[in-house]
Structure formats: C-alpha cells, structure tokens
LUMDRENDO-831190 format. One record per residue (C-alpha): x, y, z. Coordinates in steps of 0.05 Angstrom, whole numbers. Last residue first. Layout:
N
+--------+--------+--------+
:     xx :     yy :     zz :
+--------+--------+--------+
:      X :      Y :      Z :
...
+--------+--------+--------+
***
This chain:
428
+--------+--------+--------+
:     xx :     yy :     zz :
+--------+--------+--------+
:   -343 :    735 :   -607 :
:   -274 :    716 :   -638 :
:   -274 :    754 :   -703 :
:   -297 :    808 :   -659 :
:   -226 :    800 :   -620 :
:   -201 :    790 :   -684 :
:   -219 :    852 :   -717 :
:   -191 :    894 :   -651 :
:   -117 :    870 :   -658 :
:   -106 :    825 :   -602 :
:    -73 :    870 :   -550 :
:     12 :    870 :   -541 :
:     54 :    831 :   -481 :
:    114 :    862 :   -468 :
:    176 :    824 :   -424 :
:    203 :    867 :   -372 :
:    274 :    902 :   -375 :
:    331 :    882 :   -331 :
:    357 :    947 :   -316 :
:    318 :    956 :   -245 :
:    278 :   1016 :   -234 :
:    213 :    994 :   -256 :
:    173 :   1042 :   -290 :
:    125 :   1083 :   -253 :
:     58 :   1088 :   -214 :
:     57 :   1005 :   -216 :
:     10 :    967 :   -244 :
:    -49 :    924 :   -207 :
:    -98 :    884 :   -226 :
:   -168 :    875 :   -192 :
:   -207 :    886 :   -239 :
:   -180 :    875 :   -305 :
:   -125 :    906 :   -357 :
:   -114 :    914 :   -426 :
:   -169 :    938 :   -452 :
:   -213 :   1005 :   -450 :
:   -169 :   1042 :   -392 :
:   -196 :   1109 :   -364 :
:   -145 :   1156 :   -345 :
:   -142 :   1191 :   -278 :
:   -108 :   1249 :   -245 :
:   -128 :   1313 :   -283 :
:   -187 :   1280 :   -329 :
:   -183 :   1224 :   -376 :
:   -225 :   1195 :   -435 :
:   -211 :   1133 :   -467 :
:   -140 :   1082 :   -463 :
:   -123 :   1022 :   -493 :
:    -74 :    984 :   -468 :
:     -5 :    948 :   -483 :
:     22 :    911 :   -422 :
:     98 :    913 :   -400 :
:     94 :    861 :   -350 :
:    125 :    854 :   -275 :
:    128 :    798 :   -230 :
:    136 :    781 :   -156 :
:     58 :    772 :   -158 :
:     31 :    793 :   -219 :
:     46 :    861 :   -228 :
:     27 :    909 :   -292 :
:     70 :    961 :   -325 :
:     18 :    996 :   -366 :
:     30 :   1020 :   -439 :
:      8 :   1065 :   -486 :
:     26 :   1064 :   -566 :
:     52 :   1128 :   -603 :
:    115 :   1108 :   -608 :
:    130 :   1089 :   -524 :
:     69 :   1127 :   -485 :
:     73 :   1104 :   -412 :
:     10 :   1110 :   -365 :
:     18 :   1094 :   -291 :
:     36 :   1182 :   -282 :
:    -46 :   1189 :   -306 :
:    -72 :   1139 :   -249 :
:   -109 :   1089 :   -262 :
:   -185 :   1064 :   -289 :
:   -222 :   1023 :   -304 :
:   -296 :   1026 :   -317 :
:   -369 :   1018 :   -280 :
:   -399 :   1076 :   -298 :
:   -382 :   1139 :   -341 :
:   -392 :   1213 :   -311 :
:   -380 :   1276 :   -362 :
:   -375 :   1344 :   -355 :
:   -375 :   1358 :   -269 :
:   -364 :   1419 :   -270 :
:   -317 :   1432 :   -204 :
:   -318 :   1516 :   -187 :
:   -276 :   1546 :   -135 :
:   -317 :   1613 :   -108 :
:   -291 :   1680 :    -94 :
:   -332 :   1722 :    -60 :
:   -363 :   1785 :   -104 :
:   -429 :   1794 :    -86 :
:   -440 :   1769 :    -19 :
:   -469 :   1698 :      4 :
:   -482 :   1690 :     80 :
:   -559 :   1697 :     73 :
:   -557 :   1628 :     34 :
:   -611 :   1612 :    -25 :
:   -585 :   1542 :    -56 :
:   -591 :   1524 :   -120 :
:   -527 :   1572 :   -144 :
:   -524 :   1586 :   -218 :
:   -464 :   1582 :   -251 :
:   -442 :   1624 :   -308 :
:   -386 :   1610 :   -356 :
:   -350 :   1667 :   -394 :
:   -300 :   1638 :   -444 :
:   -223 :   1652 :   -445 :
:   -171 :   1662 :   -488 :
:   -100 :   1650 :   -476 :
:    -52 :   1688 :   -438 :
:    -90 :   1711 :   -382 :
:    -62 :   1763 :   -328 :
:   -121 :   1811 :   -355 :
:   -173 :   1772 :   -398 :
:   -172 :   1753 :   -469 :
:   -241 :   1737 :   -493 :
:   -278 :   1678 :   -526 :
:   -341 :   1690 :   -565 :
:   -402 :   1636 :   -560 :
:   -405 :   1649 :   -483 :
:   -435 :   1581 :   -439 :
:   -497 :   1600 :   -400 :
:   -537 :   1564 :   -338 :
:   -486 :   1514 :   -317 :
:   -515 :   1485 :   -256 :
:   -506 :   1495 :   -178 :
:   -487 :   1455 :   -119 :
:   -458 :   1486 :    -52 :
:   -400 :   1463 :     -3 :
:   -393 :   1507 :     63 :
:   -324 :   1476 :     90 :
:   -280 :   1523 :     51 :
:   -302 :   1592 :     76 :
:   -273 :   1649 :     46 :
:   -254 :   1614 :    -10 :
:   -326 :   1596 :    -28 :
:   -343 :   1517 :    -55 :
:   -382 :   1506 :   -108 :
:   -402 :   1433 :   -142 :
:   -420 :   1434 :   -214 :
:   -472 :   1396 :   -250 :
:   -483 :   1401 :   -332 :
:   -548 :   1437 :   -348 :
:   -510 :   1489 :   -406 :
:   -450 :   1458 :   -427 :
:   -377 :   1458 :   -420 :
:   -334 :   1396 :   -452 :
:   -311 :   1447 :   -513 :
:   -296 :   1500 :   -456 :
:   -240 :   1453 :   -437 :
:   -178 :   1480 :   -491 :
:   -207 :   1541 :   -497 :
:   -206 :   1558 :   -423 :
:   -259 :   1574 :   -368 :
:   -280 :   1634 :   -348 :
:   -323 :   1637 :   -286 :
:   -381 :   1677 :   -269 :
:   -420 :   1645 :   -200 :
:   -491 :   1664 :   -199 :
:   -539 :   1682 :   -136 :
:   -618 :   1684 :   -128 :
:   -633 :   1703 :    -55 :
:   -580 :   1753 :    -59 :
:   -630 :   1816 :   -110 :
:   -564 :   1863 :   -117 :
:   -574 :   1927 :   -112 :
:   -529 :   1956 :   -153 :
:   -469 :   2016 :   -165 :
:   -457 :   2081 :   -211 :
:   -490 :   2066 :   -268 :
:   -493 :   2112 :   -315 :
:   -449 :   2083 :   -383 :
:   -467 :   2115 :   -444 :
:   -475 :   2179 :   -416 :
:   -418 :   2176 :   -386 :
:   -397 :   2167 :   -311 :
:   -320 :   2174 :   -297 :
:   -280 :   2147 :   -230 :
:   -250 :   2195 :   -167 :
:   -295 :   2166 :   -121 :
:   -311 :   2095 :   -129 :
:   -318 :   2041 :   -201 :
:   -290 :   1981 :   -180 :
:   -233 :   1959 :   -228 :
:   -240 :   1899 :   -278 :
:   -209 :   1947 :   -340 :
:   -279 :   1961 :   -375 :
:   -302 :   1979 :   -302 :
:   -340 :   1943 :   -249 :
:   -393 :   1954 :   -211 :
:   -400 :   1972 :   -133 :
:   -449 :   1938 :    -89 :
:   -499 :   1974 :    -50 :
:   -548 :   1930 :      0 :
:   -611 :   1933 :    -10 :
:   -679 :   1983 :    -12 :
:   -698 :   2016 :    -79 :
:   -685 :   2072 :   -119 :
:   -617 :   2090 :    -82 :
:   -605 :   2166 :    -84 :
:   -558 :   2201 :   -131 :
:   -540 :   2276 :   -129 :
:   -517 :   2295 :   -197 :
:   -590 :   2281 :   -221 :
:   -613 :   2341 :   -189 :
:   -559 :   2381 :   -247 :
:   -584 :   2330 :   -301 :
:   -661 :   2355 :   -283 :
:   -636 :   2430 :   -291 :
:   -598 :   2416 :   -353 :
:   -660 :   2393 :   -384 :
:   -699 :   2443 :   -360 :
:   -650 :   2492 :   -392 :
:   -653 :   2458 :   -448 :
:   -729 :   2466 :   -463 :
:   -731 :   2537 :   -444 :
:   -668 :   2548 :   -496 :
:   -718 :   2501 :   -546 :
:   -770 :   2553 :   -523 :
:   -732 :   2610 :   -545 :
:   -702 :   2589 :   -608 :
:   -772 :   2573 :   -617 :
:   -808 :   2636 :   -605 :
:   -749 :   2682 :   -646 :
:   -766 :   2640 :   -714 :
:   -835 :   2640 :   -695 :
:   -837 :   2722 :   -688 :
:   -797 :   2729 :   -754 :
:   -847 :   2687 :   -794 :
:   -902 :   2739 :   -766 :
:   -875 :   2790 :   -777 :
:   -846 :   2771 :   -846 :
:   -923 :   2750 :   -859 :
:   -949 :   2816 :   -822 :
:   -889 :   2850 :   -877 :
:   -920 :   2818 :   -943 :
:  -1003 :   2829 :   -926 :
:   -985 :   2902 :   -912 :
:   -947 :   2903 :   -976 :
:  -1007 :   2879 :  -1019 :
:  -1045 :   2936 :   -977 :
:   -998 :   2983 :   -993 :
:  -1002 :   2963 :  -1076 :
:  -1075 :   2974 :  -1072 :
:  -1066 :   3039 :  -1040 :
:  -1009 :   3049 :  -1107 :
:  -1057 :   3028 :  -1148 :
:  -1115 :   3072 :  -1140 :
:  -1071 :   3134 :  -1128 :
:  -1038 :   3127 :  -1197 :
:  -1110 :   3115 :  -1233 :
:  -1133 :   3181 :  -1195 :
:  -1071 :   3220 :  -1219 :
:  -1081 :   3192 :  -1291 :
:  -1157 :   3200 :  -1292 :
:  -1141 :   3272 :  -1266 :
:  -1093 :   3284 :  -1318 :
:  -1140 :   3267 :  -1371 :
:  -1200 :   3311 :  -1343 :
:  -1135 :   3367 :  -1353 :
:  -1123 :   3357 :  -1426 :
:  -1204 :   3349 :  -1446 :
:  -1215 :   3415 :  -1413 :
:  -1254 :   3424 :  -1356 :
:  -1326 :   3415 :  -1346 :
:  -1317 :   3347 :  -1308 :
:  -1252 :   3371 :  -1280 :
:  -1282 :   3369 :  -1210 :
:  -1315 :   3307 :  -1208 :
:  -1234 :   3273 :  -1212 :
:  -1210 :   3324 :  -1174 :
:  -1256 :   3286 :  -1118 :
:  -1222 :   3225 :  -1139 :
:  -1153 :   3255 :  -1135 :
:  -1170 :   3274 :  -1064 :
:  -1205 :   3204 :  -1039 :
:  -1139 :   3165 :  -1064 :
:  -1092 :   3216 :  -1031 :
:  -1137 :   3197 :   -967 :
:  -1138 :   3125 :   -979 :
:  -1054 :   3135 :   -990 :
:  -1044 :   3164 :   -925 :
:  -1085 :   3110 :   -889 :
:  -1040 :   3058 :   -919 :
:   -979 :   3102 :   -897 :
:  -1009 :   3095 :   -824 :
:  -1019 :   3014 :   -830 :
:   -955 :   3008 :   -857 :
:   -911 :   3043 :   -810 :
:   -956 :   3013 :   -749 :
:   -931 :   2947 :   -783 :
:   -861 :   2964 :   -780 :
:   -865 :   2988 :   -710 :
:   -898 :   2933 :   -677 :
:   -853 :   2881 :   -720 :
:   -797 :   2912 :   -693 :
:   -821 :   2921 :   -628 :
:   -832 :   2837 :   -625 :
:   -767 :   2827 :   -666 :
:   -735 :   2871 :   -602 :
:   -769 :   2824 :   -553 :
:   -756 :   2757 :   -579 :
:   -683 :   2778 :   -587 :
:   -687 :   2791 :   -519 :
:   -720 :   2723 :   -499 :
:   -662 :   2686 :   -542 :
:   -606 :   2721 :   -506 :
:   -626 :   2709 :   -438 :
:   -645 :   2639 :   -463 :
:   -567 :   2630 :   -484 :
:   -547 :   2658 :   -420 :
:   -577 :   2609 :   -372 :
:   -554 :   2560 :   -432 :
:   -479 :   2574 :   -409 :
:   -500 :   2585 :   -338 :
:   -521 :   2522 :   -330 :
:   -460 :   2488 :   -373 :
:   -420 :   2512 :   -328 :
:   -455 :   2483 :   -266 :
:   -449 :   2419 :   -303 :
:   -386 :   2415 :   -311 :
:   -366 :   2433 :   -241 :
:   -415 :   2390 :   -208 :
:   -377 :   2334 :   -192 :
:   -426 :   2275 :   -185 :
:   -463 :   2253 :   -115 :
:   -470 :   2176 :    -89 :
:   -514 :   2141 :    -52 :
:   -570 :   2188 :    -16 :
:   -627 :   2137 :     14 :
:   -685 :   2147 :    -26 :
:   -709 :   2070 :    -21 :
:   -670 :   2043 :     33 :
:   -595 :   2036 :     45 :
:   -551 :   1979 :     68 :
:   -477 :   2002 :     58 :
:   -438 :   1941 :     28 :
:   -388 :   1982 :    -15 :
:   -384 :   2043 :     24 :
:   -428 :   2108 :      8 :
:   -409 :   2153 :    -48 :
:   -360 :   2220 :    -66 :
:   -344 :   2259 :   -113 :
:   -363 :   2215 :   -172 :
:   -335 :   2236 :   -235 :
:   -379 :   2257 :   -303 :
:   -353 :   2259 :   -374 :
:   -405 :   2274 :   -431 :
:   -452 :   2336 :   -411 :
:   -492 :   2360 :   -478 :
:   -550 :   2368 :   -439 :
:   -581 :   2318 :   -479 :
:   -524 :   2274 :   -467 :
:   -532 :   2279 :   -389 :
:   -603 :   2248 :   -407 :
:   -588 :   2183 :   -363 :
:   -557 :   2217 :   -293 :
:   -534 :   2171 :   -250 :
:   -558 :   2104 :   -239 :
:   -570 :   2054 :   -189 :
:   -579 :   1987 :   -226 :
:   -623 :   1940 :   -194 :
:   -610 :   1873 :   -190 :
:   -619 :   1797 :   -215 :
:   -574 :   1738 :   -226 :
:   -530 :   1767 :   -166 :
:   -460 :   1757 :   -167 :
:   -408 :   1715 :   -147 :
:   -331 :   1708 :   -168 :
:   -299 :   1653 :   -201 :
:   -239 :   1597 :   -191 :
:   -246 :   1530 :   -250 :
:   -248 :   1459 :   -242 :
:   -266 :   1412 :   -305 :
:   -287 :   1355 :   -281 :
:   -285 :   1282 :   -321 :
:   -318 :   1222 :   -280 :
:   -312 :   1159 :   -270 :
:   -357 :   1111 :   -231 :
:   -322 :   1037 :   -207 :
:   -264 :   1000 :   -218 :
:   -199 :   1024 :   -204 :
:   -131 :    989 :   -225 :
:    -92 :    990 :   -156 :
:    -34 :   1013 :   -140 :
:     40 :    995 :   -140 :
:     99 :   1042 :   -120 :
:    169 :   1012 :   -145 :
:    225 :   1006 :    -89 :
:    220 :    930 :    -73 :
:    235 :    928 :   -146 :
:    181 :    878 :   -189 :
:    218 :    821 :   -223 :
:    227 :    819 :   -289 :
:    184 :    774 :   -336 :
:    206 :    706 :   -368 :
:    148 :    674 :   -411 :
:     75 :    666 :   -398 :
:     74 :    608 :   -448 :
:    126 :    576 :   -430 :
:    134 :    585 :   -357 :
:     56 :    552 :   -355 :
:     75 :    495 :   -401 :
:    140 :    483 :   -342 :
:     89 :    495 :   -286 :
:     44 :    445 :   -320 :
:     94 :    389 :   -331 :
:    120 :    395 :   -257 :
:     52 :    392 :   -230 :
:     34 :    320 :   -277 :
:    107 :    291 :   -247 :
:     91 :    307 :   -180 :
:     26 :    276 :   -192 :
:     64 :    215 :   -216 :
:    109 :    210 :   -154 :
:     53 :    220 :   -116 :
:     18 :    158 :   -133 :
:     82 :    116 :   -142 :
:     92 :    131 :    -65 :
:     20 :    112 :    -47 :
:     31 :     44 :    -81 :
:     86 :     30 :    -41 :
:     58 :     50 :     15 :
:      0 :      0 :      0 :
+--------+--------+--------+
***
C-alpha cells in the first residue's frame, strides 16, 4: 500500500511539474518587481471628467443705481463721482448714494442760462420791430386812402374842364388807385415777415426753455439716491476695477453701483479654450467659497459664451461660464470668490489608473502590470481622462495592479501587445 502511495505522488509530482514548465512557456520570463516601485490599484467603479475653474459671485438679478441718463441731452459727456457710500452700505429707497462733480455741469447752466437770456431779448426787439413796422404800414396805408379820396374828388371836378386836364385827373386818380392797392399787398407781405420772424425768435426760445430744464433735471440728477432698498455693491469697469470716487460716468455708461437681489446668486467663471468644448448648459458643478471652505454648494451651468475673450493676467482666451447657485444662503456676498468643479462627463463601472501609470512608447500606451513578484509591459487602450485619472478600454481587469512608474531595475520586462480589434470580434 505504501508503495503504491509513493508511485501515486510521484506521478502527480510529475503532472505539477509538466504544467508549471507549459505555464513558464507560455507566460514567458518577466522581471521582477523592485522592492522600491509604488504599486496601486486598477480602479473599478464611476468615473468622472471635471473641469475645475476659480470665479466670483453675483446676483442673477438687480437693480442698477444710476446717475444721470439724459446727461447727453444736456450735452454733458464725462462725469466723476465725488463722493459715495461704502461698498456694502444697506440703504433704503431714497437713501442718498452717491453725488457727481458739479463743475461741468454748473458751467454748462449758466452757459444756456445765458443762451435763453439772449433768445428772450431777441424775442423782444423782433416783437417792437414788428410793432413798429406794421404801425408804419398801417399809417402810410391811411395816407394813401386819403390821396386816393383827393384825386377822386379832382376827378368830379374837372368834369367841365378841358379834355387835357380831365385826362390828368384819370391819370392821378388811376396812380392813387394802385399804389393803396399796392400798400395793402405790402401790408399782407411785412405781417407774414412778422409773423415768420416772431416763430423763428419763439422757438429758439422755447428750445433754450427746453434745455434749460434739461440741464436742470441732469444738475438734481448729480445727487444720486438709491431707488430701492438693498445692499450697494460697486460695478466694475472696462479694466476689472471698481468704479468709487474719483471714476467717470458717461452717458453711455450711468450706473454708478447695484442692488443686488442675494436670494438668487450666480457664480461667473471663465474657463479655457482647450475645456470650454466639454462645457454645457445643465451640466452639475459643485461650489465651494474661498472664504469659507467647508460650506459646499451645488449649482448648474446656466450659459456658456459663444465669443472667447482675453482677460487681464490671461494668456490665452477665455469663455464666460455662469453658474447658478440652487441654494438661497444669507451668508453669500457679491463678489466672494468661489472654486468651481463641473462635473462634464460621468461613465460607470470602468477602469481606471492613475495618469503618471501611463507610458506612451511610439505612439502606443502601456501599463507596467504586477503579478505577484512579476512585472509586464502591457499594451492598453486608453478613453477619456481627467487631471489624475485615465480610463483604460483593454488591457487590464479588476483587480490588477501596475505600478505608478517604470521599474527601476535594468533588466527590462517582457511586453505583451492586445489582439488587434478585428479579431477579437472575429472571436465573439
């Protein structure tokens, strides 16, 4: 029975031996992994692709507190502010905000102060002129009826005179006829100059009426009061500074500061050319404020700009992103700084590993994977990544693991290369 029991385990010793040596064939030699190398896991689970940017809050809605809009009318194009409240000053409706520099506009007063001055006395003197001219006319026309009604009464009286001299008094009546007709036609001519002269003087002086009220309004528009209750918050200028005392108003540009409406809050972010392609309006994003790190907000991407834009300290372009907050908090200000993580694209159930486990030898990635004390170059493919991770098609399964960098020894490991694609479909 021993006996027996011995051949038995010779020839099983015999059948291991004969597998290990197929096995060593066919997997072939491999290096050994250095005690030194770092080895981690091949990941398996939900992967996702963020794209994290810094940006500042501001209110979706508010109301703008403005300085004077019809400054242009009055012909008044550069405005500074003297003086206004603190950034942050809660004020309520009528509260006094800001006031303007009043020396151009107080010169600009007087200047169409004077120009009505002039206007109302030029109405004046074509009012006596007219008076006068017209009295002139009227009196010479009366002059000429009564010439008229003397060579008509010379007229009767050369009835038994001599042909020569009735003749001369038809002329002399004929000459007084026309010339009272030609008065009157006159007459007529000069109310019409009058006339044409007095609405020529009229509207120069109502449109001086009409600017001077204008001017008038922009002067009480210098002093700016809020038009509703809030808190005042400063806006920005064409360079990213603050407007505050000492900075221009324009016409074309009146506001001064806002109200912002903080229950309904936005975070603007610009976000590169290179990942604004994975940005889209409705994607996730998780917030998080500088000034306090553990409050952790949600929001979604509510506008992604067409036009990119080169920003101060930037040296690429850029495209504006805005975030909207979910949440309503009383603790959010305009202008906190916020770190913003879009979350662009989420794939389950993959692999994955790190970025630095990644080698790319002639175009071609590789992993170096472990199996036990041994180490394989492995081709892979690879899919999407994001700024740690890369997601690995084939090559590797779960539960692998490859080490975070070459192997430092000389001795280098044996490769093993994928099936090419067509006959792994061959194959299914």
């Amino acid at each position: 029975m021993i006996h027996l029991s011995r051949k038995r385990w010779t020839a099983l010793l015999g059948v291991v031996l004969i597998v290990a040596v197929i096995i060593a064939w066919y997997v072939g030699p491999a290096a050994p992994a250095h005690a030194g190398d770092v080895v981690v896991d091949v990941k398996k689970g939900d992967f996702s692709v963020v794209v994290t940017t810094s940006g500042e809050l501001q209110a979706q809605k508010f109301v703008s507190i403005q300085g004077p809009s019809n400054a242009q009318q009055a012909e008044v194009y550069q405005m500074k502010i003297s003086s206004i409240v603190p950034e942050g000053t809660v004020v309520k409706e009528g509260d006094l905000v800001a006031q303007l520099d009043r020396s151009a506009i107080a010169a600009k007063l007087a200047e169409v102060s004077l120009a009505l001055q002039k206007a109302e006395a030029q109405y004046t003197q074509a009012q006596l002129d007219s008076a006068l001219n017209l009295s002139q006319a009227r009196e010479e026309i009366h002059n000429l009826e009564l010439a008229l009604e003397e060579k008509r009464l010379a007229k009767e009286q050369s009835t038994y005179e001599a042909p020569t001299i009735r003749r001369q008094a038809d002329i002399d009546l004929e000459k007084a006829q026309r010339a009272l007709a030609q008065a009157k036609v006159d007459y007529k001519t000069k109310t019409g100059q009058a006339i044409a002269k007095m609405s020529e003087v009229s509207t120069e002086v109502e449109r001086q009426r009409n600017k001077l009220k204008v001017v008038q309004a922009v002067t009480e528009a210098f002093t700016i009061r809020a038009p509703s209750a809030g808190m005042v918050i400063y806006v920005k200028e064409w360079n990213g500074k603050k407007k505050g005392t000492g900075s221009q108003v324009t016409p074309w540009d009146p506001v001064v500061a806002t109200l912002p409406d903080l229950t309904h809050m936005e975070s603007v972010t610009y976000v590169n050319e290179i990942d604004v392609r994975k940005v889209v309006v409705g994607q996730t994003t998780r917030i998080s404020l500088d000034a306090d790190p553990s409050k952790q907000l949600t929001g979604k991407v509510i506008s992604v700009a067409n036009v990119g834009e080169q920003r101060p300290n930037n040296d690429s372009k850029v495209f504006e992103v805005k975030v909207a907050v979910d949440q309503a908090d009383t603790t959010l200000r305009p202008g906190m700084t916020t770190s913003n993580a879009i979350n662009t694209l989420t794939l389950h159930d993959v692999l994955s590993v790190p970025l630095e486990a990644v080698v790319i030898q002639d175009s071609v990635p590789y992993v170096y994977r472990v199996s036990g004390a041994r180490v394989v170059r492995q081709e892979v493919e690879t899919g999407v990544m994001n700024d740690n991770e890369i997601v690995i098609s084939r090559g590797l399964s779960g539960g692998d693991h490859v080490l975070l960098d070459p192997p430092a020894g000389k001795e280098k490991p044996p490769t093993e290369n994928l099936p090419p694609a067509d006959s792994r479909r061959a194959e299914r």
